[in-house]
C-alpha positions in Angstrom: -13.5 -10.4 -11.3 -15.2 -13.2 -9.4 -13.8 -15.9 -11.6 -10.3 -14.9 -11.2 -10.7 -14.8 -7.5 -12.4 -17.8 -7.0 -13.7 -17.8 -3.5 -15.5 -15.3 -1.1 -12.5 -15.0 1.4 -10.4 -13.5 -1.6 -14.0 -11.4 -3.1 -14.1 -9.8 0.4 -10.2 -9.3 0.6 -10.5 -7.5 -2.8 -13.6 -5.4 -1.7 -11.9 -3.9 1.1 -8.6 -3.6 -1.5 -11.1 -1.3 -3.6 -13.4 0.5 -1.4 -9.8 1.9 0.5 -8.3 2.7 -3.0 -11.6 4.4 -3.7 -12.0 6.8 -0.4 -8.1 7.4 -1.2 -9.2 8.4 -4.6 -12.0 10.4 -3.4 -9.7 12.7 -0.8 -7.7 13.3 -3.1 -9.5 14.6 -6.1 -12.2 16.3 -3.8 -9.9 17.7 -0.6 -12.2 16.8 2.1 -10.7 14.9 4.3 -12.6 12.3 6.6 -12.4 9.3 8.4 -12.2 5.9 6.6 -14.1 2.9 7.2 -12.4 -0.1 5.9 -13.3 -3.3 6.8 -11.2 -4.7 9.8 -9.7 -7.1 7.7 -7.9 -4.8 4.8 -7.0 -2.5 7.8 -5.2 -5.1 9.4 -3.7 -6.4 5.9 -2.8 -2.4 5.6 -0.9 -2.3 8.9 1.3 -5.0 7.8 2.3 -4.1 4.7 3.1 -0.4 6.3 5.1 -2.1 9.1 7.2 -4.2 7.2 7.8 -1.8 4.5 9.4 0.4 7.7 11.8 -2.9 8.2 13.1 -3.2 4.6 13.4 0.7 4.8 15.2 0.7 8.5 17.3 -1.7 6.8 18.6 -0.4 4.0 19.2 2.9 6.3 16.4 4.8 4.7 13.2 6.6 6.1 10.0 4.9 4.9 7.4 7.3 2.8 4.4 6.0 0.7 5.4 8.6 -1.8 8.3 6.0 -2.6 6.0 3.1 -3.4 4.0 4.7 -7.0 5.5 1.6 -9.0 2.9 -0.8 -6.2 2.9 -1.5 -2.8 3.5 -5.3 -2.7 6.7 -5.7 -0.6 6.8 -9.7 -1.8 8.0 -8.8 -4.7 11.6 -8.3 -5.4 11.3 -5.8 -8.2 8.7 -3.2 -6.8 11.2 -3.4 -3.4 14.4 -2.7 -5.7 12.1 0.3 -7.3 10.8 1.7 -4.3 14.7 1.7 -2.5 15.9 3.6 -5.6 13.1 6.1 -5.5 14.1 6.6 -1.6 18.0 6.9 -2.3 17.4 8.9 -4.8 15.1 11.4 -2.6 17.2 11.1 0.4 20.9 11.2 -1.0 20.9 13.8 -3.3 
């Protein structure tokens, strides 16, 4: 892992990547339901993502849901956008 990442900025960026996925993980298998603790950084990197998946949704006329985005969350690329749109317009249209 650390040789594909390279430096410590990205190690820590991956950390909080993981130990998010990993409380998400957790809830779900287990039920209990508590309060994360992410560091600030991933939060932040969280935020954004949500917020500008809530654009391309807005945009297309569609309400934004997580549920839509099980093919990956990364809004940069064109083909998990085009999957995520279809799982929506799907959902919301019929």
């Amino acid at each position: 892992m650390l040789q594909e990442i390279g430096d410590s900025d990205a190690f820590w960026d991956e950390w909080g990547d993981f130990t998010m996925a990993l409380q998400c993980w957790l809830s779900s298998v287990t039920g209990w339901d508590w309060e994360m603790y992410l560091p600030l950084m991933t939060e932040v990197k969280y935020r954004k993502r949500i917020t500008r998946w809530e654009t391309i949704f807005a945009d297309h006329g569609l309400a934004f849901d997580p549920k839509y985005l099980i093919n990956g969350g990364n809004h940069e690329k064109p083909e998990k956008v085009a999957q995520a749109l279809e799982l929506a317009r799907k959902d919301q249209d019929g």
